[in-house]
N, C-alpha and C positions, 0 to 999 in steps of 0.2 A: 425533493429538497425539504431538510424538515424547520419544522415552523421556531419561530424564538423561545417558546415555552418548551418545546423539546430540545434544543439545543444546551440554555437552560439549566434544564434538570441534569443533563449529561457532565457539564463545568460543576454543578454542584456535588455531583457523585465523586467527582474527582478530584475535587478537591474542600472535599468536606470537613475535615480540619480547621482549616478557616473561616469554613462556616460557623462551626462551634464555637470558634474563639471571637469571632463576630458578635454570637447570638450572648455568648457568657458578659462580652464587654456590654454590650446593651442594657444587660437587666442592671451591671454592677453601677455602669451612668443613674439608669431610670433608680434603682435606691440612692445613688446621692442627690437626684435632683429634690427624690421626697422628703432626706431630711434635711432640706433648705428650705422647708415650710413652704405653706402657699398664701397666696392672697385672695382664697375664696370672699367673695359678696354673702351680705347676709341671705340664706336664700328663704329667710320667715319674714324677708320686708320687703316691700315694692324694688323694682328696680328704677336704677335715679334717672331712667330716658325718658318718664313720665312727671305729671304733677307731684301726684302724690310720692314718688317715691324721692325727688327733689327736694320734696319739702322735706322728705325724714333726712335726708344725705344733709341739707344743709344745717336742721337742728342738729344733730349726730357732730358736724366738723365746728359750728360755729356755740353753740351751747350745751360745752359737755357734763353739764349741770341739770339734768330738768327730770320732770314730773314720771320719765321712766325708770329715774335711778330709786324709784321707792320701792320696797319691800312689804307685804303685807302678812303680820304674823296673826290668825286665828285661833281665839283661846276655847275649848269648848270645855263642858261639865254637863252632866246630864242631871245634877241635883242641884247645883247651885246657882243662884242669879248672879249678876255681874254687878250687884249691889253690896253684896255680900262680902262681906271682910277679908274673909277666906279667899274671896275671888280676885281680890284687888291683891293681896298680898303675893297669892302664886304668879297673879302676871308680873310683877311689878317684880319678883326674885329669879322668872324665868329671863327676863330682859336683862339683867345682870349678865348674862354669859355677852350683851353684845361688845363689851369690854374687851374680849381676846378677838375681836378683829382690828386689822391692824387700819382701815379704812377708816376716815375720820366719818363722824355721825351730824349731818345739819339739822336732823330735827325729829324727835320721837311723838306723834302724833297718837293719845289714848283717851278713853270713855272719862277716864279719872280728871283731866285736865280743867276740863269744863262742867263740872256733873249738871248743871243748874239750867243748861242750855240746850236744851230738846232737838234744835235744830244741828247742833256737837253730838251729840245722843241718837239722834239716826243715824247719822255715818259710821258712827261705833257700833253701835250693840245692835243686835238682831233683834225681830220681834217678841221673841220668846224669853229673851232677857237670858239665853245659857250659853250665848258667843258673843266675845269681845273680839272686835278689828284691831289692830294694835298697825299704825304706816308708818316706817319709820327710813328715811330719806339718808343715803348715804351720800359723802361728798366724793366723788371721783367719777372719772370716765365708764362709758360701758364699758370697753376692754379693761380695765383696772377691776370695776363690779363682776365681770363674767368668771376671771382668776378667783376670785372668792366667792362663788356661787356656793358651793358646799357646804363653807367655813361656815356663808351665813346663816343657810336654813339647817346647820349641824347647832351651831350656837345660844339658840334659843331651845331649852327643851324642859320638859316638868316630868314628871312621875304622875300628878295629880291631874292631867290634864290633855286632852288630847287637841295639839297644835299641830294645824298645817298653815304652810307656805307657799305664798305665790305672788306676782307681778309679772312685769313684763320680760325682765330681764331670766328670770329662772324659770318662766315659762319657752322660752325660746334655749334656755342651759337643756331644759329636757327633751326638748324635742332633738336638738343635735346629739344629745346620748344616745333616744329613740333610734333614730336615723341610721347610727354609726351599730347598735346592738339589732337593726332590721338586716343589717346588710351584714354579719356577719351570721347569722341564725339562716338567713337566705343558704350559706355557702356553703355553713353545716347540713342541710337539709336536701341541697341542689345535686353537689358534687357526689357523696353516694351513690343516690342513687343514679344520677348518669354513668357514672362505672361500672353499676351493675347492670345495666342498659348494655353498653359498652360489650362487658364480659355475654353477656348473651346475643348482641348482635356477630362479634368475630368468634365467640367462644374458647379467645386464649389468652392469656394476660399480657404476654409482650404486646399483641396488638391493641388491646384495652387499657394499657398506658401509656403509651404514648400522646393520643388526646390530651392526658391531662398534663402533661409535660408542657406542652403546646401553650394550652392556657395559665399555667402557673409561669411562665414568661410574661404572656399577655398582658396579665393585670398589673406588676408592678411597670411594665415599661409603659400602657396606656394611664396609669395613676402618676408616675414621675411627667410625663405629657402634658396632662390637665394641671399637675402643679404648676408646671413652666408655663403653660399657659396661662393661666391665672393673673398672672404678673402683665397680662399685656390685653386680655377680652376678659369680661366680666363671667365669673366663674364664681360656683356655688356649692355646696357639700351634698347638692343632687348631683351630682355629675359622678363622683365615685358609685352613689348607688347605681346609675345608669351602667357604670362598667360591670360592675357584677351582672348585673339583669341582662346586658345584651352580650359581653362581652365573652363570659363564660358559656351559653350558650352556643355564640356562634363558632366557638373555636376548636370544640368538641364537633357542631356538625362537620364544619368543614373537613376538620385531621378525619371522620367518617369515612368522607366523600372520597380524599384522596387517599388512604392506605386500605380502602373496599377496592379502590381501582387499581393498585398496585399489587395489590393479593390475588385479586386476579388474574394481571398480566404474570404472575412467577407461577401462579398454576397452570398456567397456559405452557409453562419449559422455557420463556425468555429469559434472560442473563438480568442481573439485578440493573444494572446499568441500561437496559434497552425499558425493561418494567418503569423505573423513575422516568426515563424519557417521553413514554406511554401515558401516565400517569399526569406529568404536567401537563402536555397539551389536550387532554381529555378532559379530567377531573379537575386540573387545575384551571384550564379557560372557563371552565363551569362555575366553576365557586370564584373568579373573576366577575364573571358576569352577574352573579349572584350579591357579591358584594357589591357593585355599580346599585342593582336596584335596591337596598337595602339604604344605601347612602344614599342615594333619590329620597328618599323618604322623611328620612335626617334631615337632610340639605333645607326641607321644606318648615322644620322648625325657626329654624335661624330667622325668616321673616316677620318672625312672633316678636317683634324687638322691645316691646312694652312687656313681656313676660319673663319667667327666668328659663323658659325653653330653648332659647339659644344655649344653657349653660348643658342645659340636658341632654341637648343635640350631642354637643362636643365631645360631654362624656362619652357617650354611645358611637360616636365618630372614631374619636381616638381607639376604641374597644376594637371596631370591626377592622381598623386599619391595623392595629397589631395582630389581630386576629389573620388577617390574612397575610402579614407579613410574615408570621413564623410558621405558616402552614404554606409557605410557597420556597422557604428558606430553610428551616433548622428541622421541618418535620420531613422534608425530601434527604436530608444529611441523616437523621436519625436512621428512616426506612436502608439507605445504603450500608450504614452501619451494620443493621441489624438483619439484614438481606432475606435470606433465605429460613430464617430463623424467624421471622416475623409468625409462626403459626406454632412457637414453641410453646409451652406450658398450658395445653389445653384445661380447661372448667369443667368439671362434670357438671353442669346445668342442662337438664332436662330441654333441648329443643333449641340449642345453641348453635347458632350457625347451620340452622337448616338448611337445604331448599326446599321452596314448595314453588307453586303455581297458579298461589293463590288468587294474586292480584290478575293474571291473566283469567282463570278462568270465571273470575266475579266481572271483570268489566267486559266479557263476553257475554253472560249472562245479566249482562245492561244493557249493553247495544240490539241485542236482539229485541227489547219491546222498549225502546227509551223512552217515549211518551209515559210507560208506566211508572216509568223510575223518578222521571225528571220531575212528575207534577207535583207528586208526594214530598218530594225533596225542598222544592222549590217555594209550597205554601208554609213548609215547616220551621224553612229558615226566614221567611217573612214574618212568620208569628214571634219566631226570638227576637227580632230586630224591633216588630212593631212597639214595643215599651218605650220605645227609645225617643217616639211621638210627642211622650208628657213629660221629657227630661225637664229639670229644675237646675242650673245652675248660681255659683257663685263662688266665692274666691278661698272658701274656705275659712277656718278660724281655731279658735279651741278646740269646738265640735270634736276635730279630726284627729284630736288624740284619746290614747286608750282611758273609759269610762271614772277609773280606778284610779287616773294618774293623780297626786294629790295636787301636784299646782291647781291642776282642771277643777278636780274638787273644789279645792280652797277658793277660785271664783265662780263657782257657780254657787257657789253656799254665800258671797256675797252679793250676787246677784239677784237671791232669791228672797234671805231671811231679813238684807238689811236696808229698811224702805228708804232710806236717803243714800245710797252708794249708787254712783252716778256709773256704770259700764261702759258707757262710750262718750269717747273726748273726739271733738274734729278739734286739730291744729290750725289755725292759720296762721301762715309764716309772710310775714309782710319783709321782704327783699328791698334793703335799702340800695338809694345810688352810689357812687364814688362820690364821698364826698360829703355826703348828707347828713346832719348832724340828727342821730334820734331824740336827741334830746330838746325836740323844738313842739310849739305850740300849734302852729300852724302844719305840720306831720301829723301831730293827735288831734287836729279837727278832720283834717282828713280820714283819719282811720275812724275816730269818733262815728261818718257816716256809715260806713259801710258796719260798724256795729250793729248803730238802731237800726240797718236795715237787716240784717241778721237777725236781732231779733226777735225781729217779726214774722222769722221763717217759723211754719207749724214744725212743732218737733224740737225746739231751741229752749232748753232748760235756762240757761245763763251764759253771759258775755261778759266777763268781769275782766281788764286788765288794765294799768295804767293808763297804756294810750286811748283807753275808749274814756280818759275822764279828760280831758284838756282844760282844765280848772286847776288840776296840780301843779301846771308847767307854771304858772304865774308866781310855783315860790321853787325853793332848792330841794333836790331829792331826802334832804338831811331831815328837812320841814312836813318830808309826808309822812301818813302813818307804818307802822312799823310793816303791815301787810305788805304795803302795797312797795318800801322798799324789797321786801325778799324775793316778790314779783320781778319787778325788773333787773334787781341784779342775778336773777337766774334765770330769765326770757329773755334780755337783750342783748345782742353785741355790737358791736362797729357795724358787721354787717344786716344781720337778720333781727326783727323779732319773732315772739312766737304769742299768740293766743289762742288758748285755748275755752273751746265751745264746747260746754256740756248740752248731750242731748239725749232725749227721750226713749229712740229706738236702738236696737239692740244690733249692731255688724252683720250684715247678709239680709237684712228687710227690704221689701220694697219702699216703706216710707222712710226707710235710712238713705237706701238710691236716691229718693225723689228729695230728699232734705239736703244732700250736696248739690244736686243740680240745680235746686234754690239758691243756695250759698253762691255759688258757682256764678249765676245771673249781677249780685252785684259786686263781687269780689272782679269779674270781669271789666267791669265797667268804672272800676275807681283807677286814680292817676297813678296810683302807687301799685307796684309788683307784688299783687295777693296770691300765696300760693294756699293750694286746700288741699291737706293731708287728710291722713286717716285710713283703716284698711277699706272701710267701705267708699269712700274716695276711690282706692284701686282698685276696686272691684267695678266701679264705673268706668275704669280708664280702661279697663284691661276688658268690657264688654263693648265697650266702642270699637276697642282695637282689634278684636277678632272679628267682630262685624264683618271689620273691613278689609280686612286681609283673611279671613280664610276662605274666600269663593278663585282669589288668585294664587292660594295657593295649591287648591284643588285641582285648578287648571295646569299648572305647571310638573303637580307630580303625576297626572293621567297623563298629560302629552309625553312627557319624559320618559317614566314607563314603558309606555308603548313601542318609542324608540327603540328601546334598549332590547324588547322583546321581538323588535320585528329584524333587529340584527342576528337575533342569536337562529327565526325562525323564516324570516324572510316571507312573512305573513302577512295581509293586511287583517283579515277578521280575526285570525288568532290572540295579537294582541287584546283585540276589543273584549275577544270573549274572557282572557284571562284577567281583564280589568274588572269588567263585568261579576265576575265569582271573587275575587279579592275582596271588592265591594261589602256580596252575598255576606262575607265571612265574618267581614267588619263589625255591621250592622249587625249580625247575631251577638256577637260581644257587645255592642254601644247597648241592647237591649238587654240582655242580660246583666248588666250592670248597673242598670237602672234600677230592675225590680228588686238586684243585691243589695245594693249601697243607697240609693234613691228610698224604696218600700223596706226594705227591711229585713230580706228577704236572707236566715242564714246569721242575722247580727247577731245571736248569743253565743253561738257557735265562733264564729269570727272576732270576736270581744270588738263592736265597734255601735257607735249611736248610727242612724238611721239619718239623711239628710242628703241635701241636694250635692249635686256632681262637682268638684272641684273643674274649674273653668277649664284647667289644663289639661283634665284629663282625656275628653274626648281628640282636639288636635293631636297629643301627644300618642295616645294611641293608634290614630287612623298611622301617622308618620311613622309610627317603628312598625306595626301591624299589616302597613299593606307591604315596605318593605321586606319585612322576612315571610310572608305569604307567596308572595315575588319570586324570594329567594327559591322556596320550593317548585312554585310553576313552573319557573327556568329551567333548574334543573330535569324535572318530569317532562317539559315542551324537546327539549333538547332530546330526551332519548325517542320520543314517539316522531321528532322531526327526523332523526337518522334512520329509523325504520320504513317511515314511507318514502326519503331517497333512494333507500333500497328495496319496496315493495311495489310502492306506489298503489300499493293498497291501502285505504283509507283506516278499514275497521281492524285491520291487523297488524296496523301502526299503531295504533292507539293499545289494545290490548298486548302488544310487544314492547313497548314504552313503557306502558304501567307495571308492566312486570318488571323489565329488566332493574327501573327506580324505586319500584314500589316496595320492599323489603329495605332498603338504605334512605327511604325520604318517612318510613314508618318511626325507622330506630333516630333519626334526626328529629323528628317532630317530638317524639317521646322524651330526648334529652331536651327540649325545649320547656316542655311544659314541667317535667321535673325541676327545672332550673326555675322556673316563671314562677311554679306554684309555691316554693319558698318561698318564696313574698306576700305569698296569700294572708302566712300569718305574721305579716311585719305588721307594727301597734303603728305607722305612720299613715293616718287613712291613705294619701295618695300614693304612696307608694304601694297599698296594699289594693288597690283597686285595680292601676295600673296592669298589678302581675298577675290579677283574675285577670282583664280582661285582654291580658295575653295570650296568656293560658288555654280561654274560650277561644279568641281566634284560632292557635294554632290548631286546636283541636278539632276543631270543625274544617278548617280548611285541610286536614292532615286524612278528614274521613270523609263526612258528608260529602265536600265539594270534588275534592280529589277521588271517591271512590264512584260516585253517582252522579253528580252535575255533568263534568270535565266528559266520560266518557258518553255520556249519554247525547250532551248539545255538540258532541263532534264526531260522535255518527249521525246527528241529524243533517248538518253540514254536508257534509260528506265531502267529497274533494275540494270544494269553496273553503275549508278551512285552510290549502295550501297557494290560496290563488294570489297572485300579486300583477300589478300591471307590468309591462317587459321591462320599462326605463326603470324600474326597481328591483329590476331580478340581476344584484351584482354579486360575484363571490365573497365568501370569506377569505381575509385577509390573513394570508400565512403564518403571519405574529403567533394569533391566536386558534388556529386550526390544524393540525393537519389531517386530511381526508383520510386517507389507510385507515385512520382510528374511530374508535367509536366512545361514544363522553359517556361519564358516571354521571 
């Protein structure tokens, strides 16, 4: 009786018209769900299930007026002081253009205004007296300011004068440009060469297009997905990058897997309809099984909930689940379509669609001395992994964009030249009750304390806001001075206020960490709802929070794992050992990434600064990484598991396994890293880390481990790699098996 995956393919053969017209309605839905927009999360701010990201959601809904709607315009001259006639004149006739925006303007903050006031005069000018700050405060919402990002850094401009632009809000306009131009330079750079891949693993172009058919469905139906989604789980403009990165990847291996397994069955003289039926319950329970651990992986993000890796997950979720929807659906319709013809329009490429015997007769030539193979192998990939010892994390920042970009510029040149420009604000967002009037004296003696104890924290420039003076409230807002009205009517509302702590250290320090968790001590301890923003705030929320959850999540994805492998192999030590080299592979990448991105190793070449590991990166990696490492072993376990059913010879299961997989998990790993390495050169450090240190894994796990580990500690094994105790030795379930066949 055949199993439901063959049965299956046979309804799809037959009636594959409908399949098409299925697969056509799908994409045409998935394009109008995308231009119904989405409601991505900002993914450059904390997310709001934490403190700090709380604090920004509720300044963002309740004060859509404040100190991030400033703009910072830099005047430079390499001749002239900012005392100079000349000098005042050019800014003062550059600023004129800010008239053609249509955003009303509260307040143009320059060197000129105050000259007389030294302490006006650090914030302004630079030491060297050749750059003028010019901040000038627009009135509207960030979504209103974001619409005119261009307008505004278009709008100011000289001949005489070389002006850059930067703040908060057009530092984050460029990074989502970044973002959106990584991931399309990815697809340019991916898709090639997997084609060419492609045309050299089948050696003919019908069969080397159709993969890409496969995934040009993919992407828009897993991106209309993540739109809808959006609307209901918190979703970020990482998630689309996610779908390129995993989703193009996986969907090409897969359509591999199954039209290698189908090309075979029609060389073999079966009827195109018997081949698809062959094909799913082989190939296709394979790359089932292979997706299962691949989403294991995924699944293991989602409990990152203080992070925006849930948003990443989904991306990469949604990806693999198209992915193998149209590779179990419209690429089984395609192959019937195109039946026998599937080996039309051969390539002349040099060594296309070979056979060799290679992979057999290398891991033959391993099993005969394993000790020699394994130990080499096994110190080498401990020496990649070891860098991984002295990793430095943190949550990321400017840092992470390209050296060159001029926002970047523009604050780091105030950062450095202008000795009174304060770099980091902590917010505190004091959360009124239902009810509570801000406007009371006895509120500002309360906050009054937890000021002067603030303070007093080391690292605390100044606390300056109304409620820390509770002297004012004795007369009418009309009666204070003009400061301190513009203060409150752009800090406070019904619900929140906001004060802002200038302080000393710089976002990603250790005594920036240790100067919230000061803060933090009495902001804790007052009656009122003190919330502590800031990025290095989330940088502590988000180091507590994987503390704490990444030891359960480790546990969850090795148990699971296991599972899933001891289904497909009915194992006990095999799972372990495939865990065990997954590990191996990991570790080479977490250290190789280190000495990249960490030491330096490679930055001129890569155009990026040199700096500790975005926090995300290493969880994010192990979860997609040991998944599609998985996805490989499966497959490879699978064919060396069918050979020793049939041999029950240990060492020429293994070298019969690696052969029959080893040419299709070669040309699969290869489209992997083709696709990964695109991103090597995305300008968004973590996304560019990410696709190194995909890349590294798959590659090593595609050779070192797969070629030398794998064979070598399962001839040492020897038949213990097939042992299980009896109350575990149950068949494969029909669904997904049927015996007669043997799996890609």
């Amino acid at each position: 009786m055949e199993g439901l995956l063959s049965q299956a393919g046979r309804q799809i053969h037959r009636r594959r018209s409908w399949v098409f017209a299925i697969a056509i309605a799908s994409v045409v839905c998935s394009v109008l769900l995308i231009a119904q927009g989405n409601d991505f999360d900002d993914g450059n701010s904390p997310p709001s299930s934490i403190e700090s990201g709380k604090a920004l959601e509720l300044v963002n809904q309740e004060l859509p007026v404040v100190s991030q709607n400033s703009v910072t315009y830099i005047f430079s001259h390499n001749t002239l002081f900012w005392n100079d006639t000349e000098f005042e004149q050019g800014v003062r006739g550059a600023l004129e253009g800010l008239d053609e925006i249509t955003l009303g303007i509260l307040g143009v903050s320059m060197a000129y205004d105050n000259p007389d006031d030294s302490s006006h005069l650090a914030r302004h000018v630079s030491n060297d007296g050749h750059h003028v700050a010019v901040f000038v405060e627009f009135n509207g919402t960030e979504e209103e300011i974001e619409e005119e990002v261009e307008n505004i850094k278009s709008a100011v401009e000289s001949a005489d004068f070389e002006i850059l632009v930067t703040g908060n809000l057009v530092i984050n306009s460029d990074f989502d440009q970044l973002l959106e131009a990584d991931q399309i330079r990815a697809e340019i750079i991916g898709i090639p060469i997997s084609i060419i891949i492609l045309l050299f693993v089948f050696g003919t172009l019908t069969a080397s297009i159709l993969p890409i058919a496969v995934a040009g469905c993919m992407f828009p139906l897993a991106t209309g997905l993540a739109f809808f989604v959006s609307k209901y789980f918190s979703m970020t403009q990482y998630s689309i990058s996610m779908i390129s990165l995993i989703g193009i990847a996986v969907s090409i291996d897969y359509s591999l897997f199954m039209i290698s397994r189908f090309r075979e069955e029609i060389d073999k003289g079966q009827s195109v309809e018997d081949s698809i039926a062959t094909m799913m319950s082989t190939a296709g329970r394979a790359i089932l099984f292979s997706g299962a651990t691949v989403a294991v992986g995924l699944c293991s993000l989602f409990y990152f909930t203080a992070t925006h890796m849930p948003s990443m997950a989904m991306g990469a979720f949604l990806a693999v689940l198209g992915s193998l929807l149209y590779s179990m659906t419209l690429l089984p319709a395609l192959l019937s379509l195109v039946g026998k013809g599937i080996n039309r329009f051969p390539v002349p490429i040099p060594g296309a669609n070979r056979k060799s015997d290679f992979w057999e007769r290398f891991s033959t030539r391993v099993m005969e001395n394993p000790v020699r193979w394994l130990a080499p192998a096994m110190i080498f990939l401990l020496l990649l992994g070891a860098p991984f010892l002295n990793v430095q994390l943190n949550a990321g920042g400017l840092e992470t964009l390209p050296p060159e970009l001029e926002s970047r510029r523009a604050y780091e040149l105030l950062e450095d030249e202008f000795p009174a420009f304060t770099a980091s604000l902590v917010p505190l967002v004091v959360v009124f009750e239902d009810g509570q009037d801000p406007f009371s004296k006895s509120l500002a003696a309360d906050i009054t304390e937890v000021c002067e104890e603030v303070r007093g924290v080391e690292g605390v420039i100044s606390v300056e806001h109304p409620l820390c003076m509770p002297g004012l409230f004795d007369v009418t807002i009309e009666q204070w001075p003009i400061e301190a009205q513009v203060a409150w009517s752009t800090t406070v509302s019904d619900s929140v206020a906001m004060i802002n702590i200038a302080i000393e250290y710089g976002s990603g320090t250790d005594e920036a960490e240790q100067l919230i968790k000061d803060i933090r001590k009495f902001t804790g301890e007052s009656d009122e709802e003190i919330l502590v923003g800031s990025w290095t705030s989330y940088e502590v929320d988000m180091k507590e929070h994987l503390k704490e959850r990444i030891p359960t999540v480790l546990l969850f994805v090795l148990i699971v794992t296991m599972v899933l492998v001891w289904f497909q192999v009915k194992s006990v030590l095999v799972p372990i050992k495939a865990i065990l080299m997954n590990i191996l592979s990991i570790s080479a990448s977490f250290g190789l990434i280190v000495v990249v991105f960490q030491e330096g190793l490679l930055s001129d070449v890569l155009n990026f600064t040199p700096q500790p590991l975005d926090l995300m990166v290493p969880p994010l990696v192990f979860g997609i990484a040991f998944g599609l490492s998985m996805d490989y072993e499966v497959l490879m376990l699978s064919r060396i598991h069918e050979s020793w059913l049939e041999t029950e010879d240990n060492t020429r299961a293994v070298s019969e396994g690696l052969q029959a997989s080893g040419r299709l998990i070669t040309g699969a790993a290869a489209i992997m890293i083709a696709v990964f390495s695109g991103f090597i050169f995305a300008d968004v450090l973590i996304i560019k880390s990410i696709g190194f240190a995909l890349t590294v894994a798959v590659l090593v796990d595609a050779t070192i481990v797969r070629a030398i580990v794998v064979p070598s500690t399962m001839r040492l094994m020897g038949s213990l790699n097939w042992w299980a105790p009896s109350f575990l030795q149950i068949n494969n379930n029909n669904w997904i098996h049927d015996p007669s066949t043997s799996e890609e």
